[in-house]
N, C-alpha and C positions, 0 to 999 in steps of 0.2 A: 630106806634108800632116799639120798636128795634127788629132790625136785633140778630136774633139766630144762636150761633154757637156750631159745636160739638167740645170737646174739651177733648183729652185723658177720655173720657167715661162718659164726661157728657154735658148736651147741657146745653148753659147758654148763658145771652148776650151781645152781644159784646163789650160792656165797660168791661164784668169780665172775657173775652177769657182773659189767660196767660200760658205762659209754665216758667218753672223756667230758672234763670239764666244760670245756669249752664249745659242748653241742649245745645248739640252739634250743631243743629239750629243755634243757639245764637252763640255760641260761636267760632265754626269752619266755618259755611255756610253748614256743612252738613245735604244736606236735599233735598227730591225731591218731586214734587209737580206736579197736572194738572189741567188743566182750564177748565171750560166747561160751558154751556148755556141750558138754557130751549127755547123748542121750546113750544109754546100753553101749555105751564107749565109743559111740559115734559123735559126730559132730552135723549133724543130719540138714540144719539151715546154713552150713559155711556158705554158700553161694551168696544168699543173702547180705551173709555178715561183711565179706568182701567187697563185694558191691556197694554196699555203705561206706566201706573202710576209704575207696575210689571216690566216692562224693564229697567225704567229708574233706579229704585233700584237697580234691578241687577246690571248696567252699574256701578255702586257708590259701590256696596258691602255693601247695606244698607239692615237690614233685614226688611220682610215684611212681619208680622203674620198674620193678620187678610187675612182670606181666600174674593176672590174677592166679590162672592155674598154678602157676611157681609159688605165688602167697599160700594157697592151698596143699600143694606138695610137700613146702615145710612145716604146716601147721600137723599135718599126717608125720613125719618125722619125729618132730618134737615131742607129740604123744607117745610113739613107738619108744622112746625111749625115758619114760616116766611109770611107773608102776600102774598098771591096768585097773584104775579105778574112775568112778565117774570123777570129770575133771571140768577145773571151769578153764578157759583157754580165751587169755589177754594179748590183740598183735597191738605195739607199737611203732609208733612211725614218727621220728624226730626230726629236725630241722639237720641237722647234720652238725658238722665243726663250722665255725666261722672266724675267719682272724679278726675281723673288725667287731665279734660282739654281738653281730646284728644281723647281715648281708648275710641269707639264703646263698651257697656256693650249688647249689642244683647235684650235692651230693648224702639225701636223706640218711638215715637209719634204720635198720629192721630190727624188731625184736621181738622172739615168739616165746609167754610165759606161761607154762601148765602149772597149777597146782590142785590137790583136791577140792575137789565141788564144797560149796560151801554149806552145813543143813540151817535151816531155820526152825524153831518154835513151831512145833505142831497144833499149838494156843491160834497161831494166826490165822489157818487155814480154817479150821475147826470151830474159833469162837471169833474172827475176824479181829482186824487192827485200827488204831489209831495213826493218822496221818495230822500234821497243821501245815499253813499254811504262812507263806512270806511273800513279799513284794521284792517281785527283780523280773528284769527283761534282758536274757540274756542275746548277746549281743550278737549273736550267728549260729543261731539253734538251730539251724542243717548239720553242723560240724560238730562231730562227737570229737571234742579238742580235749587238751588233755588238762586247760585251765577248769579248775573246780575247787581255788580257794571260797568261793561262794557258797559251793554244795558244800563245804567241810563245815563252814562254821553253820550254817544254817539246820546240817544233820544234829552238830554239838546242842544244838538249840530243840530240837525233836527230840533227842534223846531224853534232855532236861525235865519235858512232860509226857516221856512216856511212849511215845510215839515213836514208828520206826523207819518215819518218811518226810520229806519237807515238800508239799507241792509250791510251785511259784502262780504267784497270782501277778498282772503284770500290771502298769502304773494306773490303767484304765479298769482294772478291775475281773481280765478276763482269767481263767485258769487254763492254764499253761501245760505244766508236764511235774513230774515230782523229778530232784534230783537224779535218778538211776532210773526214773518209770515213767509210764503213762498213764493217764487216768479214763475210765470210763465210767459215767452216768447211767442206771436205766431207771427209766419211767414206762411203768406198765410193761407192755411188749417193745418199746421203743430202744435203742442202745445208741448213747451218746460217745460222742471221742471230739476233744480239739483238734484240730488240722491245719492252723496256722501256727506262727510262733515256737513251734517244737521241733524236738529230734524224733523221726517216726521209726519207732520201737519196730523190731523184729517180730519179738512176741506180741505185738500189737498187731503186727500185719497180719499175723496167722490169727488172731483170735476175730475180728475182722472178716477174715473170710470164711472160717465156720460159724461165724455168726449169721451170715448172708442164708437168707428165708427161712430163716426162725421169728428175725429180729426186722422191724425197721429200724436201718441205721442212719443215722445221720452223724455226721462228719460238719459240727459246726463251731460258732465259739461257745462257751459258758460262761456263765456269771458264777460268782462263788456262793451268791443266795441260790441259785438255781440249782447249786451241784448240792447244797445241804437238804434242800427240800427234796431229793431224791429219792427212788422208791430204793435202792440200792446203790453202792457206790461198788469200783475196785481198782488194783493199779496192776498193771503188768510191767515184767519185765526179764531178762535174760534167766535172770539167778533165781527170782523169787516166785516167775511161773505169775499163776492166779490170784492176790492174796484179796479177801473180801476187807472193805474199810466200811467199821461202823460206829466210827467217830471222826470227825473232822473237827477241830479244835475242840472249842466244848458243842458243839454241835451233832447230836445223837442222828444217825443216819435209817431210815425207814423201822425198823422194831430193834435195833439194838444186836443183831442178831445176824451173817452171813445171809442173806437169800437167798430164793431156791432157784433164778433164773442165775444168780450168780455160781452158784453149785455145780447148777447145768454142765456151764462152759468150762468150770473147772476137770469136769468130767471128760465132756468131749475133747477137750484137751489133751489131758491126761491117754485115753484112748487114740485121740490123733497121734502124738510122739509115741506110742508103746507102737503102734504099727509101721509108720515109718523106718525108726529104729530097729524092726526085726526084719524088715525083709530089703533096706538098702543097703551097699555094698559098702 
């Protein structure tokens, strides 16, 4: 069965998804977008994802009509009408048409895309990853926008050695956020996260608060020496969950090896959405 998508107000499938030439999307990169996953075929953080979806507009000066419960309503539709498997679930939100090219007409685009969940290497989890590192400040990290010619080449560049993430380091040296993720530090019982400069992860916010009286956190900048001397490293995000990083460049991350306070959380985790997901509606 193909994949169904909603598409400015009508679901259809994704060989006949199109927005015209002449959207802002297209045309300028104007446009802001979120990602999101079914847990046991739920979509259990939509509120979240929304709520972001509304920020990030703001952040662009992109209007955003549709009241959020309606975003939600058809994100539940569009599922309903894809093959009941776990699904990853993309809404966009374009600039709309413009006759001039350029000129925002205050009339957006909606577009809601399911396809199956994506799996990853069970090597990652189990024996952890390799991540490097690039210099870039991007230039409105509240705005999950849909500009990522930056992530694209700087991925082609992590692939090159091996890696399955680019984190940004910014002109000053601090670390940022990876392409798709966020990064956390721990030292000892300690758990680090940047807080300035970035787009703040979903899966960041929840791992975050099951971290709260296990862990002291702190929420501050980092140096990129400071992140390789770590006792542990990891990156979260929508798709990839927990993944343990025990390499950063050529820089070996505390034994080479996943950690066990890294483990933990992959745990509790794991046990947080498996409960959620069975007894939310």
């Amino acid at each position: 069965m193909a994949n169904v998508y909603y598409v400015d107000g009508k679901f259809v499938p994704a060989a006949e998804a199109a927005f015209p030439i002449n959207d802002l999307g297209l045309l300028r990169g104007y446009g802001v977008f979120d990602f999101m996953r079914t847990y046991n075929g739920k979509v259990i953080f939509i509120q979240d994802h929304i709520e972001r979806l509304a920020r990030s507009a703001r952040e662009i000066g992109l209007a955003l009509p549709w009241p959020q419960a309606e975003i939600i309503r058809l994100v539940g539709e569009t599922l309903k009408r894809n093959d009941p498997v776990e699904s990853s679930v993309r809404i966009l939100v374009t600039g709309g048409s413009s006759p001039d090219f350029i000129t925002p007409q205050g009339k957006p685009r909606l577009a809601i895309m399911v396809t199956p969940l994506s799996r990853y290497p069970a090597a990652w989890y189990s024996e952890g990853a390799k991540v490097i590192t690039v210099r870039h400040n991007r230039p409105i990290p509240g705005a999950k926008s849909i500009d990522y010619i930056r992530a694209i080449l700087v991925l082609a560049e992590a692939r090159e050695k091996a890696a399955i993430e680019a984190v940004y380091v910014d002109s000053e040296g601090w670390v940022r956020e990876g392409t798709t993720s966020n990064i956390f530090a721990i030292f000892g019982g300690t758990l680090v996260t940047p807080g300035e400069g970035i787009l703040s992860g979903i899966t960041r916010q929840k791992v975050l608060g099951l971290a709260e009286g296990n862990y002291t956190v702190q929420i501050r900048d980092l140096q990129r020496g400071e992140l390789v001397a770590a006792d542990e490293v990891f990156i979260t995000s929508s798709n990839r969950l927990i993944v343990p990083i025990v390499q950063v460049d050529e820089d070996g991350i505390g034994t080479g090896k996943p950690g066990e306070r890294t483990r933990a959380l992959m745990q509790t985790f794991a046990e947080y959405t498996a409960q959620l997901s069975a007894t939310r509606e």
